[in-house]
N, CA, C and O atoms as a GROMACS GRO file, in nm:
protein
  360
    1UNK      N    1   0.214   2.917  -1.566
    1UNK     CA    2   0.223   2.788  -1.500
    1UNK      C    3   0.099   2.706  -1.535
    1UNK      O    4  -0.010   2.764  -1.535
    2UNK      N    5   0.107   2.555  -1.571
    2UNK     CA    6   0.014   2.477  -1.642
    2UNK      C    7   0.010   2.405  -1.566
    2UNK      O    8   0.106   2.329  -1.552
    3UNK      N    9  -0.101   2.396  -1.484
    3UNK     CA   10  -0.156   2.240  -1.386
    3UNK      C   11  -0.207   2.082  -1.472
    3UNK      O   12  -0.297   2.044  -1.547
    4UNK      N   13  -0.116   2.041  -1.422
    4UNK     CA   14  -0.104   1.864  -1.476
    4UNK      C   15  -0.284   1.763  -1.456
    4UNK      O   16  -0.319   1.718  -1.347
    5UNK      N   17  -0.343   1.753  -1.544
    5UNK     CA   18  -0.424   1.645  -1.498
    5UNK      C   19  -0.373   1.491  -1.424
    5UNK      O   20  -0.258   1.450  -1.444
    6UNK      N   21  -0.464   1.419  -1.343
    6UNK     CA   22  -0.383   1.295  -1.311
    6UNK      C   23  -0.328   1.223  -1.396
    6UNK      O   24  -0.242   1.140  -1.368
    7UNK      N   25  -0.391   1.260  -1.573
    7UNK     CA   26  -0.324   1.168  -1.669
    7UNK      C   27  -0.198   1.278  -1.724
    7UNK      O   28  -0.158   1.283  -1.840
    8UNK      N   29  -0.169   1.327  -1.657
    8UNK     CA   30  -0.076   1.416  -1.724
    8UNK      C   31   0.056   1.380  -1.665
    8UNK      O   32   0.164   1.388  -1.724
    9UNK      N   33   0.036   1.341  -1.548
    9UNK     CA   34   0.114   1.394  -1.445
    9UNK      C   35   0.265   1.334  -1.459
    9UNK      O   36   0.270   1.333  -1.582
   10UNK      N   37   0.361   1.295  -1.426
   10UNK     CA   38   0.480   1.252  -1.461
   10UNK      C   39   0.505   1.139  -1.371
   10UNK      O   40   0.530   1.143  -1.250
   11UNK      N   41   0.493   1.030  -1.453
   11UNK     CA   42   0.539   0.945  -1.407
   11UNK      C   43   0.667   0.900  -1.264
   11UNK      O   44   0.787   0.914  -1.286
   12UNK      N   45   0.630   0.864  -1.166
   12UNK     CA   46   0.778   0.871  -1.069
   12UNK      C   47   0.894   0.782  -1.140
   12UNK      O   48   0.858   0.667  -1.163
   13UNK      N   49   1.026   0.816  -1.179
   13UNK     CA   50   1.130   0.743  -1.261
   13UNK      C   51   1.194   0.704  -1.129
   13UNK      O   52   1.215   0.776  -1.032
   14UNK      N   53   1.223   0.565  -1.146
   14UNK     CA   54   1.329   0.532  -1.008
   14UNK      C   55   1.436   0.440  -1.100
   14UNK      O   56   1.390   0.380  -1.197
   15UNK      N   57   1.595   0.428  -1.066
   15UNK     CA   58   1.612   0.360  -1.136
   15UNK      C   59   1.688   0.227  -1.017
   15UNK      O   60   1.779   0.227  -0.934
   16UNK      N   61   1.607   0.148  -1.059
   16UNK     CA   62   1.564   0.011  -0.954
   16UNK      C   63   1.772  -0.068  -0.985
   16UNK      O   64   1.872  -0.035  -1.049
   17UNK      N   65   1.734  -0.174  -0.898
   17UNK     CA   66   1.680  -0.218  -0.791
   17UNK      C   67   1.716  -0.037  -0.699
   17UNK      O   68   1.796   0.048  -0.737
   18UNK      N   69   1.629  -0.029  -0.584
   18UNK     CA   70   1.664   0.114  -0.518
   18UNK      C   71   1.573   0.073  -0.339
   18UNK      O   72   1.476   0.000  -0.315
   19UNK      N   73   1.643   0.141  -0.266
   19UNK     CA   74   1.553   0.162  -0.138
   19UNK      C   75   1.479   0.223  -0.136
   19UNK      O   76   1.483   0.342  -0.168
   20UNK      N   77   1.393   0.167  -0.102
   20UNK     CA   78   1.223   0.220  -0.059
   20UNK      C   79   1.178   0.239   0.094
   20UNK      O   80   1.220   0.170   0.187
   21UNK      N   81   1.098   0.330   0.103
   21UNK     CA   82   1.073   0.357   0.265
   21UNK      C   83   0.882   0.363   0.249
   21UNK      O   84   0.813   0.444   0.187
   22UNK      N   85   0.845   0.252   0.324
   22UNK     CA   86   0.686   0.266   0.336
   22UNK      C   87   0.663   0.312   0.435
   22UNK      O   88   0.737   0.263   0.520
   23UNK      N   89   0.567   0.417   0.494
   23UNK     CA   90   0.513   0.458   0.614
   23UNK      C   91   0.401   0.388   0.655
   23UNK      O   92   0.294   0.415   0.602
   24UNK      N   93   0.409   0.299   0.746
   24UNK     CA   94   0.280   0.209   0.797
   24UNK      C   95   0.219   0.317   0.919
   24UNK      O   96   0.301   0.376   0.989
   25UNK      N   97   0.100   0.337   0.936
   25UNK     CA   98   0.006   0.350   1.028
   25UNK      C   99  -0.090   0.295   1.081
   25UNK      O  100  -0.190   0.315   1.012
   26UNK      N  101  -0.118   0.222   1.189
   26UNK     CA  102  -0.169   0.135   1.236
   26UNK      C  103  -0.203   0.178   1.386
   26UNK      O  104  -0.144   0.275   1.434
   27UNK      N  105  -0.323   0.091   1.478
   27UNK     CA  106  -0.312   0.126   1.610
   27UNK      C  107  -0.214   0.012   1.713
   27UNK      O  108  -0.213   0.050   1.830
   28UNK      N  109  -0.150  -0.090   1.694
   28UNK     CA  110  -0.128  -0.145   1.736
   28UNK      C  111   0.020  -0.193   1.659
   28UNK      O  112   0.035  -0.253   1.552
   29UNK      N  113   0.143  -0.130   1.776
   29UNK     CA  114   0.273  -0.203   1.708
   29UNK      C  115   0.295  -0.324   1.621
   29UNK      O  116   0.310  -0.358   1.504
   30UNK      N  117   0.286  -0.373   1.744
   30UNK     CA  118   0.308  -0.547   1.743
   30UNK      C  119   0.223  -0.602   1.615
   30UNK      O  120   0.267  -0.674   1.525
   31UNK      N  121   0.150  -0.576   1.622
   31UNK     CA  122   0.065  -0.649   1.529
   31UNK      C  123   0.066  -0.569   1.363
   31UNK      O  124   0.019  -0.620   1.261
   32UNK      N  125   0.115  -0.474   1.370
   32UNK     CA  126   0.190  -0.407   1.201
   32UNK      C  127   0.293  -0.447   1.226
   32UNK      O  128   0.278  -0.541   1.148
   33UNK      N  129   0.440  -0.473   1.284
   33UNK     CA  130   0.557  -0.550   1.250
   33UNK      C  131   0.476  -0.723   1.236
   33UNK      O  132   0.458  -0.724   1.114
   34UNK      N  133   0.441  -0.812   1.268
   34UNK     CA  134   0.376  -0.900   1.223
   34UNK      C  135   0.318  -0.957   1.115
   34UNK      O  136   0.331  -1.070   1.068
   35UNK      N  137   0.221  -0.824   1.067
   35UNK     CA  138   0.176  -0.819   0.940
   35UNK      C  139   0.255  -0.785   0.831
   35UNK      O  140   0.233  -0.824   0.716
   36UNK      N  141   0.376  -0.690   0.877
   36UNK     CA  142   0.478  -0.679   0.781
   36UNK      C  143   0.578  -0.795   0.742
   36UNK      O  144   0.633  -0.801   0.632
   37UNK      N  145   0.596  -0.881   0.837
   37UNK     CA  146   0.665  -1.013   0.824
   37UNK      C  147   0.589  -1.080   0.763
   37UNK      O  148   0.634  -1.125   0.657
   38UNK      N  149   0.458  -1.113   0.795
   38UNK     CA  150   0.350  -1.185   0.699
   38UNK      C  151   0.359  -1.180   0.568
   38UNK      O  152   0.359  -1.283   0.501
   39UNK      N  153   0.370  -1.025   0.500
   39UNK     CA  154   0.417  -0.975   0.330
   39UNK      C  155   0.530  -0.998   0.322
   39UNK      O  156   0.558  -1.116   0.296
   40UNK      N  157   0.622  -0.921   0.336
   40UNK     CA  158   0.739  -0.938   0.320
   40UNK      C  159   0.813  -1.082   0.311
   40UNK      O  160   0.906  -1.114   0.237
   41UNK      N  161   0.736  -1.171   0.423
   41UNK     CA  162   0.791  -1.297   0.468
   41UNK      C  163   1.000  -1.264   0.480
   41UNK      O  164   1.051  -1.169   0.540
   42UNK      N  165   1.054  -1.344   0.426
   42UNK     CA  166   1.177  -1.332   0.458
   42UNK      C  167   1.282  -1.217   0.395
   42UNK      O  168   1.404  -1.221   0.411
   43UNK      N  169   1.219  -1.125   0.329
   43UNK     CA  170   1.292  -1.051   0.232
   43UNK      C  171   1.345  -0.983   0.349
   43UNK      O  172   1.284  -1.002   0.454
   44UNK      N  173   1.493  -0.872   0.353
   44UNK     CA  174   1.550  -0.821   0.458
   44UNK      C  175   1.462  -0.669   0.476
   44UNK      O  176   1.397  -0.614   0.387
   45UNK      N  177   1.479  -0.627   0.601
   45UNK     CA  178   1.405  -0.528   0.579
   45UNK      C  179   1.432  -0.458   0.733
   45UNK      O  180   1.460  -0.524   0.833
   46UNK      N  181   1.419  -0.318   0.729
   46UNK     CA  182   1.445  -0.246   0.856
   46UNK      C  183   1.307  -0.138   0.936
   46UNK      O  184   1.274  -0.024   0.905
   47UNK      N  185   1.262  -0.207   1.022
   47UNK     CA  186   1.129  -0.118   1.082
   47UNK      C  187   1.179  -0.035   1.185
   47UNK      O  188   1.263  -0.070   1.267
   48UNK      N  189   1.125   0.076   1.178
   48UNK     CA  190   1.189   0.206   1.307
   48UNK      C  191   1.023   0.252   1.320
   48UNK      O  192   0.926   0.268   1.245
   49UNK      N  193   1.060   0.263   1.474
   49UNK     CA  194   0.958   0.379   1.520
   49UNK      C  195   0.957   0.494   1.415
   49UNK      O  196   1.049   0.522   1.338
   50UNK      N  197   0.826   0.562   1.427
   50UNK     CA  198   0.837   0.706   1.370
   50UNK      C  199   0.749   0.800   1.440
   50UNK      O  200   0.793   0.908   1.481
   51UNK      N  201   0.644   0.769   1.454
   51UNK     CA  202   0.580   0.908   1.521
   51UNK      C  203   0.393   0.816   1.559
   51UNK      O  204   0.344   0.729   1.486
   52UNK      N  205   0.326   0.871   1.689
   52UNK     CA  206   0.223   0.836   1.758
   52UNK      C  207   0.152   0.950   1.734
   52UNK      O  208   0.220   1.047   1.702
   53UNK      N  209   0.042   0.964   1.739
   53UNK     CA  210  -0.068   1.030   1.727
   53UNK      C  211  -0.076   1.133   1.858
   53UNK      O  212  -0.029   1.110   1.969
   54UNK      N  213  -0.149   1.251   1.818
   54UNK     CA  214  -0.148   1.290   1.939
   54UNK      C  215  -0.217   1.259   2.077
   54UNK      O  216  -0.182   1.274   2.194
   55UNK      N  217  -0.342   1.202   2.007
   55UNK     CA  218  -0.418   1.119   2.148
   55UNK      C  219  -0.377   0.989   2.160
   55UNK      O  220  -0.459   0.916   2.215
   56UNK      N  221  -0.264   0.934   2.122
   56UNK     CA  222  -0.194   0.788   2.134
   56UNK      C  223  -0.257   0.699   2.116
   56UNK      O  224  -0.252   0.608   2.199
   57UNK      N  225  -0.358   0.687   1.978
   57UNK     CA  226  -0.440   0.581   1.928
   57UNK      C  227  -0.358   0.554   1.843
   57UNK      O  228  -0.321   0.436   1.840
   58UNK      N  229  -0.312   0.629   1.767
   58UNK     CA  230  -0.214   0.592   1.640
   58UNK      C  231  -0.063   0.571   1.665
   58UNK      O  232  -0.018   0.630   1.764
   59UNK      N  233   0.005   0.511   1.606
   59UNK     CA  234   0.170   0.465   1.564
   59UNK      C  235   0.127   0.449   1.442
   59UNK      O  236   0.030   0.404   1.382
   60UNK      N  237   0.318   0.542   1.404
   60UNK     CA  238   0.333   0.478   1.296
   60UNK      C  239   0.470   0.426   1.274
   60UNK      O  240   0.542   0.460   1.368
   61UNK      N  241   0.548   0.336   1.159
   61UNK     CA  242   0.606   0.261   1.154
   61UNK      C  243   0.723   0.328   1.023
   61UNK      O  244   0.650   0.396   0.951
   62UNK      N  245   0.821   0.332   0.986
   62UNK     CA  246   0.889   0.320   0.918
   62UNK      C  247   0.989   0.229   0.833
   62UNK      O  248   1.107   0.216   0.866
   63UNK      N  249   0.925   0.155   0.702
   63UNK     CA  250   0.944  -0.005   0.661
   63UNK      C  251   1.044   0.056   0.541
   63UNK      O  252   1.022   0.131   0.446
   64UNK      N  253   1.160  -0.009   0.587
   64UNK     CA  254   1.301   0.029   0.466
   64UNK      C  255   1.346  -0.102   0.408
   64UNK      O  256   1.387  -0.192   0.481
   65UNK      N  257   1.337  -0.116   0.264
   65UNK     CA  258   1.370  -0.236   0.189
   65UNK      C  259   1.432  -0.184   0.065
   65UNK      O  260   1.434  -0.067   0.026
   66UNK      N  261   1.490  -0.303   0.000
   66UNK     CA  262   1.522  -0.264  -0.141
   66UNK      C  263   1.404  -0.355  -0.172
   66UNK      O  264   1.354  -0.451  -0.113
   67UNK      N  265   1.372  -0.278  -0.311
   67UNK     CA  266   1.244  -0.339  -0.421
   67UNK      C  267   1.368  -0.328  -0.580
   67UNK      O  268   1.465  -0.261  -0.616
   68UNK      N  269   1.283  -0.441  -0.629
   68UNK     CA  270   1.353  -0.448  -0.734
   68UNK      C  271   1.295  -0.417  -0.893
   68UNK      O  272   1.353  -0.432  -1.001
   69UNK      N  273   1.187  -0.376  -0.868
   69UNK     CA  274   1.099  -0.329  -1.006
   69UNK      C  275   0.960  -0.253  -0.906
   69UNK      O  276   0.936  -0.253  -0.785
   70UNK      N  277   0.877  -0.185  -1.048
   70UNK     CA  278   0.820  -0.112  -0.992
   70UNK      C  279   0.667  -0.186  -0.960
   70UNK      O  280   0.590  -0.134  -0.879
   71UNK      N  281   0.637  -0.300  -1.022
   71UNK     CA  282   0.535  -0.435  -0.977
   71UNK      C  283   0.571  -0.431  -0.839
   71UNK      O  284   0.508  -0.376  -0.749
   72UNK      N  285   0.733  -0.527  -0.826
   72UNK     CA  286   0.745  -0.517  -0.642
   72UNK      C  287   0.704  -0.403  -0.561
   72UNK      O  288   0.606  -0.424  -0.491
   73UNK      N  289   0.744  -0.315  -0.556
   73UNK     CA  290   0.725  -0.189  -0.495
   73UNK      C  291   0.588  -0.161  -0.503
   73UNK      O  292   0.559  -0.108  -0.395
   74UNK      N  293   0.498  -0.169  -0.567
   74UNK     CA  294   0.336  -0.161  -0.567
   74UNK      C  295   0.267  -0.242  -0.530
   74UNK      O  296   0.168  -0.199  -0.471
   75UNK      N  297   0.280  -0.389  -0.543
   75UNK     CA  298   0.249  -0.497  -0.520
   75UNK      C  299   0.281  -0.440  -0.326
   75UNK      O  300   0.217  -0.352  -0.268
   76UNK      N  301   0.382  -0.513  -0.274
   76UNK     CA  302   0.388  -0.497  -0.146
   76UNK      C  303   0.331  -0.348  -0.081
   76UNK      O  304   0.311  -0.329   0.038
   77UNK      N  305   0.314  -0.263  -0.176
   77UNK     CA  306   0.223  -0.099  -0.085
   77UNK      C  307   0.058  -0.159  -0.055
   77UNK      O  308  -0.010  -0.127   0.042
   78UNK      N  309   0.007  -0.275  -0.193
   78UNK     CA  310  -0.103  -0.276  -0.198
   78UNK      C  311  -0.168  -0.395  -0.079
   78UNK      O  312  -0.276  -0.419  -0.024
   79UNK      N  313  -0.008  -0.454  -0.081
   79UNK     CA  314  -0.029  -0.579   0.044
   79UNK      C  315  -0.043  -0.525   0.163
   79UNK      O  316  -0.114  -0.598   0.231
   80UNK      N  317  -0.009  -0.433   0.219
   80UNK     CA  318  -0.002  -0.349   0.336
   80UNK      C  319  -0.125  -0.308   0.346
   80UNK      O  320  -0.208  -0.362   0.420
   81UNK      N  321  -0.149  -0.202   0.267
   81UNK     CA  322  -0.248  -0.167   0.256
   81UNK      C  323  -0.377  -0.279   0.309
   81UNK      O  324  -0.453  -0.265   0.405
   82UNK      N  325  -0.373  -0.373   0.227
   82UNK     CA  326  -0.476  -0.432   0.260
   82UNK      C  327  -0.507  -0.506   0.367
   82UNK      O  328  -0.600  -0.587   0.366
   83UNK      N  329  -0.446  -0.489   0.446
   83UNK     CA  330  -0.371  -0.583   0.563
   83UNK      C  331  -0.461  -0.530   0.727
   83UNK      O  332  -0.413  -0.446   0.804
   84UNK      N  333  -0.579  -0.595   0.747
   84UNK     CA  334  -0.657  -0.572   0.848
   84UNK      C  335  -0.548  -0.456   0.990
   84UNK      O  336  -0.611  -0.371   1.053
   85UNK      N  337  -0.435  -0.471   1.010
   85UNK     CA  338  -0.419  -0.448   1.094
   85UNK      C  339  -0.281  -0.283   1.052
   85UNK      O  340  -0.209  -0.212   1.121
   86UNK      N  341  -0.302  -0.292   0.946
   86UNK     CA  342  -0.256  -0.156   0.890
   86UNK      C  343  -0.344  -0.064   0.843
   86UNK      O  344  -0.422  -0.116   0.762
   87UNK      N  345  -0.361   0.041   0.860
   87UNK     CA  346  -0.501   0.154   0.897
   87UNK      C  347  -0.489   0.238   0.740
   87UNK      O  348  -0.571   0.244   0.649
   88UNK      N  349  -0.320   0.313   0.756
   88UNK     CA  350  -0.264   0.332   0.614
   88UNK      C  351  -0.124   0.327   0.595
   88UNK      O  352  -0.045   0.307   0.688
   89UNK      N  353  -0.082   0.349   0.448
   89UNK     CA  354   0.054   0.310   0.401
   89UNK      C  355   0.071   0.407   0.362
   89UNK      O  356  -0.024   0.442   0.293
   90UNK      N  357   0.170   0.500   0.369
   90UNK     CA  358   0.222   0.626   0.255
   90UNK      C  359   0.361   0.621   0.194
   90UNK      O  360   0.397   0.709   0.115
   0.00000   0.00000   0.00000
């Protein structure tokens, strides 16, 4: 068995347009569905609860969209990401 360097590693193949699921983590609901409307702006999109932390500082969020190339799909992880009121994105 041969371990992959990061430049080795295999590319993820999706074949687009496809649904995507971002995991937002944040401390504050309201204000990550907000910020997700902020990126997203009007594109359609479905947010679900998913799971709180165990000392209930944390929520996190479950963000379901179609992306249509793999720019979109990175582009909007990196918008999240950067997004004062989102903690992390997975």
């Amino acid at each position: 068995m041969t371990l992959l360097g990061k430049k080795e590693q295999a590319k993820l193949e999706l074949d687009y347009p496809c649904e995507w699921r971002y995991k937002i983590v944040g401390e504050e609901k309201e204000a990550m569905i907000t910020a997700v409307c902020e990126i997203i702006s009007e594109k359609e999109h479905k947010i679900a609860d998913s799971n709180r932390s165990k000392n209930g500082k944390y929520t996190s969020l479950n963000l379901d969209l179609l992306v249509h190339n793999e720019e979109e799909r990175n582009f909007i992880f990196q918008a999240l990401k950067a997004h004062q009121h989102i903690k992390m994105v997975l």
